[in-house]
Biopython code that builds the backbone (N, CA, C, O; Angstrom):
import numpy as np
from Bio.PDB.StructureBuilder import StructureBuilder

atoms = [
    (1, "UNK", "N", (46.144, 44.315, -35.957)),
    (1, "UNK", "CA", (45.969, 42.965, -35.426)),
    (1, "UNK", "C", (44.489, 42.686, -35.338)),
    (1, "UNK", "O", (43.760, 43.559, -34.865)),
    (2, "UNK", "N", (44.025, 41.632, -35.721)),
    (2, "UNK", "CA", (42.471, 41.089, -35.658)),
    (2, "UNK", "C", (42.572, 40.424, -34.768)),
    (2, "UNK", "O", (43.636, 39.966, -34.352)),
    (3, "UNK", "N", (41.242, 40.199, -34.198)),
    (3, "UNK", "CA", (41.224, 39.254, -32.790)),
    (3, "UNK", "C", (41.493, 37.974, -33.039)),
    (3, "UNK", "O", (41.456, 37.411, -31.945)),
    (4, "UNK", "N", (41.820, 36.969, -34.131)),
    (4, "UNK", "CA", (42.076, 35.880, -34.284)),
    (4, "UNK", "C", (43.684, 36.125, -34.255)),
    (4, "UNK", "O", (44.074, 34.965, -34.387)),
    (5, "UNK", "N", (44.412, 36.624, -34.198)),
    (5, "UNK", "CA", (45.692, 36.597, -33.997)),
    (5, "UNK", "C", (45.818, 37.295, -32.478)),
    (5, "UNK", "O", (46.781, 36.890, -31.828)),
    (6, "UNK", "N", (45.086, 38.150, -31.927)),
    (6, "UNK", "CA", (45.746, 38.536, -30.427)),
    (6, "UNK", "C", (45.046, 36.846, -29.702)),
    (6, "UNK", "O", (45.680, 36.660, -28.663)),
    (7, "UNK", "N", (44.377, 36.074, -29.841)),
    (7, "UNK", "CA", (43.682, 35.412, -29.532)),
    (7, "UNK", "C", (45.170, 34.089, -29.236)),
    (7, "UNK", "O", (45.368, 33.426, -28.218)),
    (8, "UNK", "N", (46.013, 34.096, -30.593)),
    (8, "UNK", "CA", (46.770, 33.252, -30.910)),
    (8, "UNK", "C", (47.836, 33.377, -30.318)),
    (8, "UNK", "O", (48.618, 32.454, -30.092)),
    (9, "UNK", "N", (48.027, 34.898, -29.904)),
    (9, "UNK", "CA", (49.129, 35.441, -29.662)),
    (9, "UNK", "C", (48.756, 34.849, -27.930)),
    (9, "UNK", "O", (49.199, 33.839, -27.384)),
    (10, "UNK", "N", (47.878, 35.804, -27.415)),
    (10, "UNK", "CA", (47.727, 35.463, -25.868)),
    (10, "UNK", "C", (47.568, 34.224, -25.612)),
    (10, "UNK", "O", (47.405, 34.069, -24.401)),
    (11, "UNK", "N", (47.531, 33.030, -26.332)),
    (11, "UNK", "CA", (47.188, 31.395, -26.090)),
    (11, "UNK", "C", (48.755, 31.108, -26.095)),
    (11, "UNK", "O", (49.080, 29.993, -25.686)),
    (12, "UNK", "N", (49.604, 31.831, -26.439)),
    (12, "UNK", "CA", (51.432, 31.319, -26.955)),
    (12, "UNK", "C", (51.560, 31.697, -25.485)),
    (12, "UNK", "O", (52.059, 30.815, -24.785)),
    (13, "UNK", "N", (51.201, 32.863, -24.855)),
    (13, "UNK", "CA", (51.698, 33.326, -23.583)),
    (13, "UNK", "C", (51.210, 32.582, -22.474)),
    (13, "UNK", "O", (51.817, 32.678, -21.407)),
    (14, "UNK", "N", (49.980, 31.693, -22.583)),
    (14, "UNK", "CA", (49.277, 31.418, -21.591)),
    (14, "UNK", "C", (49.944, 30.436, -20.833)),
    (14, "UNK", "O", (49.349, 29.612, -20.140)),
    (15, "UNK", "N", (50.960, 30.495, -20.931)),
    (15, "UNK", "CA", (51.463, 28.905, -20.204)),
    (15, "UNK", "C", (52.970, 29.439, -19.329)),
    (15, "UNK", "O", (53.877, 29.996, -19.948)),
    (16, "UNK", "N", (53.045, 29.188, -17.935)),
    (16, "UNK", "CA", (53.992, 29.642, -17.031)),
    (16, "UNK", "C", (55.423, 29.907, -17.614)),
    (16, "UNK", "O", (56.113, 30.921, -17.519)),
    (17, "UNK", "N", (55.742, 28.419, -18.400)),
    (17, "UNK", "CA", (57.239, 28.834, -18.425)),
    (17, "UNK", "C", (57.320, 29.683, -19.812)),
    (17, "UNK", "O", (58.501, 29.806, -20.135)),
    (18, "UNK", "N", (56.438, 30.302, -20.726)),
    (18, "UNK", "CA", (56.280, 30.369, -22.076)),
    (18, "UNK", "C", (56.321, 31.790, -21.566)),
    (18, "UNK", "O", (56.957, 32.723, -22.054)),
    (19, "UNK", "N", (55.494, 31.801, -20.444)),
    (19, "UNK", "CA", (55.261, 33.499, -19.898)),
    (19, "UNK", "C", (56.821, 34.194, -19.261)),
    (19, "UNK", "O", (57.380, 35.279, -19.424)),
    (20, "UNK", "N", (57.039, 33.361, -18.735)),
    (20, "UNK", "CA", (58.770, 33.273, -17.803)),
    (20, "UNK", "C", (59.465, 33.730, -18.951)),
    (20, "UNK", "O", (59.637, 34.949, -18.939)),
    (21, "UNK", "N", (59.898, 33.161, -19.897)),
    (21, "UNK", "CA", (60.720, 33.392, -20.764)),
    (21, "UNK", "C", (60.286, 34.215, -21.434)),
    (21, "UNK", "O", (61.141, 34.593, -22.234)),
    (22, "UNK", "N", (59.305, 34.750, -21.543)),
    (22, "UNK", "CA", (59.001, 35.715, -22.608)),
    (22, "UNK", "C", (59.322, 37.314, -21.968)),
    (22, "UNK", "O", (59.980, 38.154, -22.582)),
    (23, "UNK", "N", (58.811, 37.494, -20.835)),
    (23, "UNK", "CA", (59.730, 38.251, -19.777)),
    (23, "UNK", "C", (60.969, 38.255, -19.602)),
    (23, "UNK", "O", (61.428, 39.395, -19.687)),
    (24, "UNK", "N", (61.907, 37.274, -19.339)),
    (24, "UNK", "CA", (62.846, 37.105, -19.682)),
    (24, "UNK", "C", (64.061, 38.085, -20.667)),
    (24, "UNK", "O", (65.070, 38.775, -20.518)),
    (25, "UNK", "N", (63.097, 37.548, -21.770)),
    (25, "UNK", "CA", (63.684, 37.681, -23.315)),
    (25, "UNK", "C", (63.553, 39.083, -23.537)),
    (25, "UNK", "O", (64.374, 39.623, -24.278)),
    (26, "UNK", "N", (61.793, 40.390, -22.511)),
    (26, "UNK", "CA", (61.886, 41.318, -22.956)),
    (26, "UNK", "C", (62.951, 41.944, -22.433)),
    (26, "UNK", "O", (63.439, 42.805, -23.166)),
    (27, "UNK", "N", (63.675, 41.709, -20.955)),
    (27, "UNK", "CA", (64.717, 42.100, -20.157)),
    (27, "UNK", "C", (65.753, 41.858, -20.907)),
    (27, "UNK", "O", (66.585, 42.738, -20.684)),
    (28, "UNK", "N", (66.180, 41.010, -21.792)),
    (28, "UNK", "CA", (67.009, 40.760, -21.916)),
    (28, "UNK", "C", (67.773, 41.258, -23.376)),
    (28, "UNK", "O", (68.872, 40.805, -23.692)),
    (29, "UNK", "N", (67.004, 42.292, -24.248)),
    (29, "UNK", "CA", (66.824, 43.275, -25.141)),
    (29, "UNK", "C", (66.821, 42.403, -26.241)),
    (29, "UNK", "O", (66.448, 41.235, -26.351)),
    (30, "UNK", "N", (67.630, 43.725, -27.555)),
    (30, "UNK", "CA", (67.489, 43.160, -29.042)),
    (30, "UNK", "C", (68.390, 41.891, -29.102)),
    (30, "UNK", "O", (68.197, 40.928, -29.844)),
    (31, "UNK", "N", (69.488, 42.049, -28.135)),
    (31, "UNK", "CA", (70.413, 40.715, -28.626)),
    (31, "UNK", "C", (70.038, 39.116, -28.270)),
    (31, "UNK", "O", (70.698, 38.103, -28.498)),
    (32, "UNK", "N", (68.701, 39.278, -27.610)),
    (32, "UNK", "CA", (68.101, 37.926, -27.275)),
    (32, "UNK", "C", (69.200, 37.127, -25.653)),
    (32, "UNK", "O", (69.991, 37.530, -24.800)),
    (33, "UNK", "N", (68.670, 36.112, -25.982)),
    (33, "UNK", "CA", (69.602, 34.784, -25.000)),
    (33, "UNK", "C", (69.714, 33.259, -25.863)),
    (33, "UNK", "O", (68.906, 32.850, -26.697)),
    (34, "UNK", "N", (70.382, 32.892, -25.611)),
    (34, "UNK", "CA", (70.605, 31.376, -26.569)),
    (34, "UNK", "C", (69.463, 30.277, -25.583)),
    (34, "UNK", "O", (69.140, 30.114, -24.406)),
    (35, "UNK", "N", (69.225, 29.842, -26.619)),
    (35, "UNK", "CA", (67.844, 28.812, -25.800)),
    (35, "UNK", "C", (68.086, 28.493, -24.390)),
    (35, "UNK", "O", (67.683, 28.820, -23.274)),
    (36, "UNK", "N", (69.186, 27.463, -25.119)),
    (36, "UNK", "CA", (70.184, 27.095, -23.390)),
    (36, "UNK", "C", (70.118, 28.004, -22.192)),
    (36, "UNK", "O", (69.385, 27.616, -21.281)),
    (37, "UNK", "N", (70.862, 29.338, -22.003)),
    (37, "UNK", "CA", (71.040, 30.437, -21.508)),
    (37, "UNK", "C", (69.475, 30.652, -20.758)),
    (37, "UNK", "O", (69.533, 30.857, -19.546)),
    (38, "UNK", "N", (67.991, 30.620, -21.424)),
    (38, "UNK", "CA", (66.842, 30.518, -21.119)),
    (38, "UNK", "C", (66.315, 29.580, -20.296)),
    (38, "UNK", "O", (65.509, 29.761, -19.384)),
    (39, "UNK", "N", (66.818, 28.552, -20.668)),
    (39, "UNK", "CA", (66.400, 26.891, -20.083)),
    (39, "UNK", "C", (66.951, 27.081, -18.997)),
    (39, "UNK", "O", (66.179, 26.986, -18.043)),
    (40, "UNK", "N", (68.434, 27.412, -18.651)),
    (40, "UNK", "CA", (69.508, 27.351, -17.391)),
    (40, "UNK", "C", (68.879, 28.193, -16.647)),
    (40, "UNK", "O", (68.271, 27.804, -15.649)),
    (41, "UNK", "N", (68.936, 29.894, -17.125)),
    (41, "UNK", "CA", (68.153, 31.189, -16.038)),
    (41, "UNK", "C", (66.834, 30.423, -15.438)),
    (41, "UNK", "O", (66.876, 30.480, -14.209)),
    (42, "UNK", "N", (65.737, 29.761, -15.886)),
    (42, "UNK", "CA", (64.551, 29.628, -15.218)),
    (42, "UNK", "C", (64.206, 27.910, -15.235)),
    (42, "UNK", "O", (63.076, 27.429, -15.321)),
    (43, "UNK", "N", (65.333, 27.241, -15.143)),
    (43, "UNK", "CA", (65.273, 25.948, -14.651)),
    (43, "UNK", "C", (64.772, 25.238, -15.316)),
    (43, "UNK", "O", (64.282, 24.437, -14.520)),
    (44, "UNK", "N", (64.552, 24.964, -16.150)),
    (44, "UNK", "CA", (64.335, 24.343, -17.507)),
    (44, "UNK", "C", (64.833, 23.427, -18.278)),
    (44, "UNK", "O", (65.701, 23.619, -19.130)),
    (45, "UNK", "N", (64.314, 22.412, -18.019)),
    (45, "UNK", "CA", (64.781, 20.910, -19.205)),
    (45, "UNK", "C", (65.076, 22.125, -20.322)),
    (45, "UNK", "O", (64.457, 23.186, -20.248)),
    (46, "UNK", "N", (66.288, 21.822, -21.584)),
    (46, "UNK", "CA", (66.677, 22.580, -22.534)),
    (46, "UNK", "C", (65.730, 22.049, -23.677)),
    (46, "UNK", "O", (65.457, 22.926, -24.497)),
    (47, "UNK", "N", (65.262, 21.027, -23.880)),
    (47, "UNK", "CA", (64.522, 20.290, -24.320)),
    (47, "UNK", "C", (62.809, 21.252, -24.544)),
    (47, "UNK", "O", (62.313, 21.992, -25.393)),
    (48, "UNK", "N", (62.477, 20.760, -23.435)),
    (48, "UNK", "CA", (60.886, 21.795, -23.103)),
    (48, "UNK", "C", (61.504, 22.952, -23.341)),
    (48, "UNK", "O", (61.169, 23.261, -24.484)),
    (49, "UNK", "N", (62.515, 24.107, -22.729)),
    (49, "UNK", "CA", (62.485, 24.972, -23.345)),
    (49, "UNK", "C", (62.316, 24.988, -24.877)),
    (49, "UNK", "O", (61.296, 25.415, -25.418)),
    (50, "UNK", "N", (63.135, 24.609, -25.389)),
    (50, "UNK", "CA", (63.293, 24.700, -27.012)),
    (50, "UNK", "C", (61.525, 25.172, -27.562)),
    (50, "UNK", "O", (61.062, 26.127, -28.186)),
    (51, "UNK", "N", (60.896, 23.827, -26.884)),
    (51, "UNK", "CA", (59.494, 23.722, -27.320)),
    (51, "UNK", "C", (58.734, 25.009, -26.840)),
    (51, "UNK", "O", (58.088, 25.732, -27.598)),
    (52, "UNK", "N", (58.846, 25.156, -25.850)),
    (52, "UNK", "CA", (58.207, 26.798, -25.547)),
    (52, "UNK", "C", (58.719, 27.769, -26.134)),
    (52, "UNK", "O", (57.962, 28.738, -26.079)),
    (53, "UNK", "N", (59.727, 27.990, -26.719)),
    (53, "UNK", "CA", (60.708, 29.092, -27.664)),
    (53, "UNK", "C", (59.763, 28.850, -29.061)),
    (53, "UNK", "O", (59.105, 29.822, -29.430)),
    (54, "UNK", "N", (59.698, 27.977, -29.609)),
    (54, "UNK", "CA", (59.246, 27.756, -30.567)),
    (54, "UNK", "C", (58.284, 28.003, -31.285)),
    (54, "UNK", "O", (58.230, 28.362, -32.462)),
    (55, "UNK", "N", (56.814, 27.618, -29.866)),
    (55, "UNK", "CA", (55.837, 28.196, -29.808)),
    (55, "UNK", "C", (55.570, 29.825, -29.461)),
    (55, "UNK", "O", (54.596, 30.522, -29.744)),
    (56, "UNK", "N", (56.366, 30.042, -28.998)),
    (56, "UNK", "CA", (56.272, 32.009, -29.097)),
    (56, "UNK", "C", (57.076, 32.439, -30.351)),
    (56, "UNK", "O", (56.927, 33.617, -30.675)),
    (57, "UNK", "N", (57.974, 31.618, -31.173)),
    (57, "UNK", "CA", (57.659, 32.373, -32.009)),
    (57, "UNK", "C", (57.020, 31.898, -33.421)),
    (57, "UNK", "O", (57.200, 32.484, -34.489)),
    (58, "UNK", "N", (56.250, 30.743, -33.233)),
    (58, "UNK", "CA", (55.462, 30.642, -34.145)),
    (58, "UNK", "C", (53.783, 31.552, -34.080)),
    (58, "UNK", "O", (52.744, 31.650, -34.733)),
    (59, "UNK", "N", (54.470, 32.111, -32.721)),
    (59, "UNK", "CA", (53.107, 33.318, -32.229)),
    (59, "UNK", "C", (53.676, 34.202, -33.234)),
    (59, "UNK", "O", (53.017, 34.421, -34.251)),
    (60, "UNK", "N", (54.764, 34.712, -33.083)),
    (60, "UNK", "CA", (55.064, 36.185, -34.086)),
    (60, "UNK", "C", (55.851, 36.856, -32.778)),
    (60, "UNK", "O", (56.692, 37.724, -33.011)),
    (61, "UNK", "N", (55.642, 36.548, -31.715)),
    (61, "UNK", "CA", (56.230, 37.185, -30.087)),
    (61, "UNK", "C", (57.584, 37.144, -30.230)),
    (61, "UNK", "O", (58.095, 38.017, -29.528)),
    (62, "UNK", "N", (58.711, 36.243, -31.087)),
    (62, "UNK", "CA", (59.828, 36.168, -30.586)),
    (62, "UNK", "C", (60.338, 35.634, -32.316)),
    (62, "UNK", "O", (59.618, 35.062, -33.134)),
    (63, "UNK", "N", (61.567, 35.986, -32.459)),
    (63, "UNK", "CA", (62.138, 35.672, -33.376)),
    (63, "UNK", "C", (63.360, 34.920, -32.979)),
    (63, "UNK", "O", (63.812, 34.878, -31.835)),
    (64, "UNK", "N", (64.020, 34.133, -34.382)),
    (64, "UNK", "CA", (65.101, 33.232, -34.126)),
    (64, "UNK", "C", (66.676, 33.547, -34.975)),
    (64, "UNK", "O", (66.676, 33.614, -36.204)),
    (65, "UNK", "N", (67.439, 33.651, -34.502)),
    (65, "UNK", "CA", (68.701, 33.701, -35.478)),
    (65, "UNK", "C", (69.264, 32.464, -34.176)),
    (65, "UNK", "O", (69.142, 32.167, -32.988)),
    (66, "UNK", "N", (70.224, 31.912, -36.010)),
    (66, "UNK", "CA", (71.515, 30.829, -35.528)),
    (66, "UNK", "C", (72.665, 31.546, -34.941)),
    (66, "UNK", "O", (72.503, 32.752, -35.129)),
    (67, "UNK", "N", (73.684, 31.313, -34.350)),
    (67, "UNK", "CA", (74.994, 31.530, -34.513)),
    (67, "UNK", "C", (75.504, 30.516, -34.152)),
    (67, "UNK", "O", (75.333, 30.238, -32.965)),
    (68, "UNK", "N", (76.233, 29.667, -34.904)),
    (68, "UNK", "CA", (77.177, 28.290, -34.660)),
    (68, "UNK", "C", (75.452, 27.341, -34.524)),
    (68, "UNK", "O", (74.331, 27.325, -35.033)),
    (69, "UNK", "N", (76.322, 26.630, -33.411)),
    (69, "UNK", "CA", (75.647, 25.511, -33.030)),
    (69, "UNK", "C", (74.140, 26.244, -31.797)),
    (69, "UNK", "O", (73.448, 25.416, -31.205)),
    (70, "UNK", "N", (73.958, 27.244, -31.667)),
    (70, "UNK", "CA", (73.271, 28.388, -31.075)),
    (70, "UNK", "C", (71.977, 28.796, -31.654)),
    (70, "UNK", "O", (72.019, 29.567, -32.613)),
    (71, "UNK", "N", (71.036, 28.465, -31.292)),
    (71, "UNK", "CA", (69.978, 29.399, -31.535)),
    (71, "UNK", "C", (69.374, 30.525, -30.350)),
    (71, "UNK", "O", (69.017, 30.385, -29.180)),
    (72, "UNK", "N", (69.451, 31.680, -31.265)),
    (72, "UNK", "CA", (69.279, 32.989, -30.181)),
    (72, "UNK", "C", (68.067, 33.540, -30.509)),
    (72, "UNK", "O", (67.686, 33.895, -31.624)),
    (73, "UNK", "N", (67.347, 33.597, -29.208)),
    (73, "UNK", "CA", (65.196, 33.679, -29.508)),
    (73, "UNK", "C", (65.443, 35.284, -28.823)),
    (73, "UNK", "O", (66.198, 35.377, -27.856)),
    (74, "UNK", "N", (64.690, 36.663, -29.445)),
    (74, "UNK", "CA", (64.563, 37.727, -29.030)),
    (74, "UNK", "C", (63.527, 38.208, -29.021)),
    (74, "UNK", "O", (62.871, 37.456, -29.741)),
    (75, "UNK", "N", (62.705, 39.205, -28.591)),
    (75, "UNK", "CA", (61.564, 39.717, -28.713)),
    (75, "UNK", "C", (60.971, 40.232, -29.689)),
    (75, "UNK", "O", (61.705, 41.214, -29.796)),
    (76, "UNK", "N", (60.032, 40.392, -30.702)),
    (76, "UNK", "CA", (59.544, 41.347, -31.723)),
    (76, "UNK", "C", (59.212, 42.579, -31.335)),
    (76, "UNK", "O", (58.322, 43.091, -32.014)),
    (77, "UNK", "N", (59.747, 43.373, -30.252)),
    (77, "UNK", "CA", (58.524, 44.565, -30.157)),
    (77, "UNK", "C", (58.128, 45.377, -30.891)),
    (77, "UNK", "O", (57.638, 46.421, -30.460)),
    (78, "UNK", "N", (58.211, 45.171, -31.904)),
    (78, "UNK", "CA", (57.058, 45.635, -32.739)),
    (78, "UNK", "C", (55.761, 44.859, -32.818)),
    (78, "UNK", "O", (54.671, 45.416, -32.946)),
    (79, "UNK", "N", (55.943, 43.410, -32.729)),
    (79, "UNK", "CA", (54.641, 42.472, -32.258)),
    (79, "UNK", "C", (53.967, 42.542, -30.492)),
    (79, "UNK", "O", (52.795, 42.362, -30.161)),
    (80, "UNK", "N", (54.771, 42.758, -29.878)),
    (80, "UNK", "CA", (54.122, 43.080, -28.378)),
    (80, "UNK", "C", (53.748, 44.565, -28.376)),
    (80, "UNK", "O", (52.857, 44.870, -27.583)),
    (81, "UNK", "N", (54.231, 45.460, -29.063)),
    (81, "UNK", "CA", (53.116, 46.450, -29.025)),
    (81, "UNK", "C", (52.055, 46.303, -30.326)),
    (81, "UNK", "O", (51.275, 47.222, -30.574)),
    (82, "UNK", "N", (52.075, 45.569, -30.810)),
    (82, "UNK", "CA", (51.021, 45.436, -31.753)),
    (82, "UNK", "C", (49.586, 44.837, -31.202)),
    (82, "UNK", "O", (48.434, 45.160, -31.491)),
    (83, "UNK", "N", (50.160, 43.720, -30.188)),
    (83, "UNK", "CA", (48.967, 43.482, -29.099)),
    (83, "UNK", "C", (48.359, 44.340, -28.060)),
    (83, "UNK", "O", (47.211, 44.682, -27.779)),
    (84, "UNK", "N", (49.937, 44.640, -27.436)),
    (84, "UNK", "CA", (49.151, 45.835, -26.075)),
    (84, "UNK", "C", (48.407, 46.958, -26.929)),
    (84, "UNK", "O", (47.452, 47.376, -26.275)),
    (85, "UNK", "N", (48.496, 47.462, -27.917)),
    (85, "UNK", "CA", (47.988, 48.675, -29.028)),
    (85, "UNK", "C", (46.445, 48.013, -29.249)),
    (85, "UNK", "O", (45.536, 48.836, -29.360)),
    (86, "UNK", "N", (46.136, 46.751, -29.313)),
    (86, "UNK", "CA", (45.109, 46.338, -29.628)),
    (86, "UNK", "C", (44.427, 45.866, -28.501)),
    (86, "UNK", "O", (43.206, 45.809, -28.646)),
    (87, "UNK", "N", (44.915, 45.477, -27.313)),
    (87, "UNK", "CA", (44.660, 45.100, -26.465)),
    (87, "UNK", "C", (43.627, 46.769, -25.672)),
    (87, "UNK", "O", (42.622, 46.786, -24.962)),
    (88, "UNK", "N", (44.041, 47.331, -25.944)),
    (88, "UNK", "CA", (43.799, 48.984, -25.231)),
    (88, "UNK", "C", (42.763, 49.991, -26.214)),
    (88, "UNK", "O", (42.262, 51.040, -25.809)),
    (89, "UNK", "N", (42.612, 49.534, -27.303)),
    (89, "UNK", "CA", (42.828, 50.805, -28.701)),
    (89, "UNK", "C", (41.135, 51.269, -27.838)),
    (89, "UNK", "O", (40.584, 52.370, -27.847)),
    (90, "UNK", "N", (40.758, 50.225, -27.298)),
    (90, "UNK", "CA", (39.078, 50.686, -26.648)),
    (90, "UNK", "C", (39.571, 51.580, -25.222)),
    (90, "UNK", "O", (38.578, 51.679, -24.500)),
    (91, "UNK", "N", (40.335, 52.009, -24.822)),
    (91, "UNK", "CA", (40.443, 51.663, -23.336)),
    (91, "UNK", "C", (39.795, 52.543, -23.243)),
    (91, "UNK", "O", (39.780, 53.379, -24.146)),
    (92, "UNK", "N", (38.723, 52.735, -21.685)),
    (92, "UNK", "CA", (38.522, 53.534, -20.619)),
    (92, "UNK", "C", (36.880, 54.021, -21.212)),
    (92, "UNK", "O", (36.046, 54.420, -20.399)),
    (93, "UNK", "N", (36.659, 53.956, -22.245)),
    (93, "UNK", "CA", (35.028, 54.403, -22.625)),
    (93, "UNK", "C", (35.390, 55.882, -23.023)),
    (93, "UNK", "O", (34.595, 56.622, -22.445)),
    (94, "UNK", "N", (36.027, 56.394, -23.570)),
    (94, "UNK", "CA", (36.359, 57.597, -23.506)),
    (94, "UNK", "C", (37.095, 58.561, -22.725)),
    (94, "UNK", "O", (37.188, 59.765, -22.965)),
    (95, "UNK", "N", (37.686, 57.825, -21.627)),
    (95, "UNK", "CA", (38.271, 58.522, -20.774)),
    (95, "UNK", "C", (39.465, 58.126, -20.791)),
    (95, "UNK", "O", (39.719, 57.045, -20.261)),
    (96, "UNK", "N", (40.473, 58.872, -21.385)),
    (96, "UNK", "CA", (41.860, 58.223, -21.591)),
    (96, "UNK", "C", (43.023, 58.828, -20.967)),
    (96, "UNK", "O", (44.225, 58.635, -21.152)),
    (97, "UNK", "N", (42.358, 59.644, -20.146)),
    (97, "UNK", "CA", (43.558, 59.616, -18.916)),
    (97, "UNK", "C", (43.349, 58.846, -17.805)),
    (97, "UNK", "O", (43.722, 59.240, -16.699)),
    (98, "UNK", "N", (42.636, 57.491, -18.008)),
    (98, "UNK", "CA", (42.346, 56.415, -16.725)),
    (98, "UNK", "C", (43.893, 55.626, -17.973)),
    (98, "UNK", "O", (45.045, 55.548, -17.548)),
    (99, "UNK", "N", (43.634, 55.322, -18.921)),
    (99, "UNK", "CA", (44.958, 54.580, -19.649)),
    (99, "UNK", "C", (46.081, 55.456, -19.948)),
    (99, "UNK", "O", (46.906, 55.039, -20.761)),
    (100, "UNK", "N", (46.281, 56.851, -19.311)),
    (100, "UNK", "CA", (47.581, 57.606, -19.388)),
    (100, "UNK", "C", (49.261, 56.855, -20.059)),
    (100, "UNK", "O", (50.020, 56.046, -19.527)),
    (101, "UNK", "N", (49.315, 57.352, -21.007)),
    (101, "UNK", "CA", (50.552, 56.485, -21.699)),
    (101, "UNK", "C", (50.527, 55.382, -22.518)),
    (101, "UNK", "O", (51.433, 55.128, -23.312)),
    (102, "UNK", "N", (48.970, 54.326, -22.285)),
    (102, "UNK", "CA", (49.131, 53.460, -23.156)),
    (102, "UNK", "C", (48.954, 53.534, -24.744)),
    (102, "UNK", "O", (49.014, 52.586, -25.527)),
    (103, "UNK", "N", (48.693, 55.049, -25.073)),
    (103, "UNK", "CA", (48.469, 55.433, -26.560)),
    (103, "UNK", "C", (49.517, 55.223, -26.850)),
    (103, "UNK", "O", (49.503, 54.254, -27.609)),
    (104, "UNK", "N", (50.678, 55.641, -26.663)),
    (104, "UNK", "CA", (52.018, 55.997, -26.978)),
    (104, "UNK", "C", (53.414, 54.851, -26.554)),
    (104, "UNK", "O", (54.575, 55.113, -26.238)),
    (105, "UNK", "N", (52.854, 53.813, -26.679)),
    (105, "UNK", "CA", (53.415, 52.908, -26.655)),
    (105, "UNK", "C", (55.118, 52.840, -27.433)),
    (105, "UNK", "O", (55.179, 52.014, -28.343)),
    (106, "UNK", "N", (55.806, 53.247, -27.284)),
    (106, "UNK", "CA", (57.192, 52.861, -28.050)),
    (106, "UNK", "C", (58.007, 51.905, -27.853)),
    (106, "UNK", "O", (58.024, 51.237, -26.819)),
    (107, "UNK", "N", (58.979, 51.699, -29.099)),
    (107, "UNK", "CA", (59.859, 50.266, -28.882)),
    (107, "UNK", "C", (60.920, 50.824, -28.240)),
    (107, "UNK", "O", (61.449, 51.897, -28.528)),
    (108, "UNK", "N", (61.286, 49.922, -27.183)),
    (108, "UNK", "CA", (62.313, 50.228, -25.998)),
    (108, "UNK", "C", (63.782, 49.936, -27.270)),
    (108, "UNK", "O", (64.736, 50.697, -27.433)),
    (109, "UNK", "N", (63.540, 48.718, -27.946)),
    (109, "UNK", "CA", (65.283, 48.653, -28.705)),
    (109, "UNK", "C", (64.663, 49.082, -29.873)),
    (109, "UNK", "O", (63.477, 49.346, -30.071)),
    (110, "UNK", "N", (65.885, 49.128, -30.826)),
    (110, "UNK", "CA", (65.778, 48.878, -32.200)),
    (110, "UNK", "C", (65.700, 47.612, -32.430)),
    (110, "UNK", "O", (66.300, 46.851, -31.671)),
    (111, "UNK", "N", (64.749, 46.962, -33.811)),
    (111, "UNK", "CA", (64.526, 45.839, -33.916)),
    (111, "UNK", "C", (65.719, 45.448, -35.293)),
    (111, "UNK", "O", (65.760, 45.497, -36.522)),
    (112, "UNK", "N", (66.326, 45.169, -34.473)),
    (112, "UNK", "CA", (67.997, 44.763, -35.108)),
    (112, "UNK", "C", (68.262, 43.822, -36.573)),
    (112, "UNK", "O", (68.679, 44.088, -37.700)),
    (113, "UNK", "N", (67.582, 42.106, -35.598)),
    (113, "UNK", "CA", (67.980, 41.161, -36.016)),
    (113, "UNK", "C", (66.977, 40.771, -37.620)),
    (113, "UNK", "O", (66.065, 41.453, -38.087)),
    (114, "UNK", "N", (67.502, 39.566, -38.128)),
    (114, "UNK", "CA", (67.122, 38.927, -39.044)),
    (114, "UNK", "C", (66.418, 37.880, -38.419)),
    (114, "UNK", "O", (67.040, 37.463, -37.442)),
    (115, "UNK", "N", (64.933, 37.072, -38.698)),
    (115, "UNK", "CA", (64.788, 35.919, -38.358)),
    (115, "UNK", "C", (65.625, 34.718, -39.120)),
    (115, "UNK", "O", (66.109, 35.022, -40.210)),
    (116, "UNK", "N", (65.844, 33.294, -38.599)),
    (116, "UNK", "CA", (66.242, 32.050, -39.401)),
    (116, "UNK", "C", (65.614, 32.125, -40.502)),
    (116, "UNK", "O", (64.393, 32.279, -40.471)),
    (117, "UNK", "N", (66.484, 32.009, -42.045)),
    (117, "UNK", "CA", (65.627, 31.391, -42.898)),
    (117, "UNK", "C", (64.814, 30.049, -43.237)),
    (117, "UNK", "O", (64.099, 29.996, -44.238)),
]
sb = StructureBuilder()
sb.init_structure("model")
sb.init_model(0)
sb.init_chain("A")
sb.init_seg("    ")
for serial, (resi, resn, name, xyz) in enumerate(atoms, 1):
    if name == "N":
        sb.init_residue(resn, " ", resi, " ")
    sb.init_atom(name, np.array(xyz, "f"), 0.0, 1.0, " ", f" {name:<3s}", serial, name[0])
structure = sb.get_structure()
């Protein structure tokens, strides 16, 4: 990751309900939540949600599959550790048991899904 994309990436997160849901979505594993389902859990016009879904994953943070009339937004973690990995790769000045564990970052799911074509 180059700093013009963690740059892009952390500007997708910077915004409350964008952050809400993106938390959310990591709790909520590989099988995602349907927009709706997102909008309803954290009070959300379905509308503005949509638009904050959208924008995380035109970050690369979240991917999209249909089912029916359904769109289901899930996490990339392979893209959120691609940031925290870059976010850290300096940490501590040499002292890397002050960042204990953040070398070794692993993906909690398997990254399952297909994005929308």
């Amino acid at each position: 990751m180059d700093i013009d994309h963690a740059v892009e990436t952390l500007t997708a997160l910077a915004h409350g309900d964008r952050l809400a849901a993106f938390r959310l979505l990591v709790k909520a594993g590989p099988d995602g939540l349907a927009s709706g389902a997102v909008a309803e859990r954290l009070s959300i016009a379905p509308t503005r949600m949509s638009f904050h879904l959208s924008s995380l994953e035109r970050s690369g943070l979240l991917k999209a599959r249909r089912a029916g009339r359904h769109i289901f937004y899930s996490v990339r973690y392979d893209k959120m550790r691609d940031l925290l990995v870059f976010l850290t790769e300096d940490c501590c000045g040499g002292h890397p048991n002050i960042c204990r564990g953040l070398q070794d970052i692993r993906p909690p799911f398997e990254d399952r899904q297909a994005p929308i074509e």
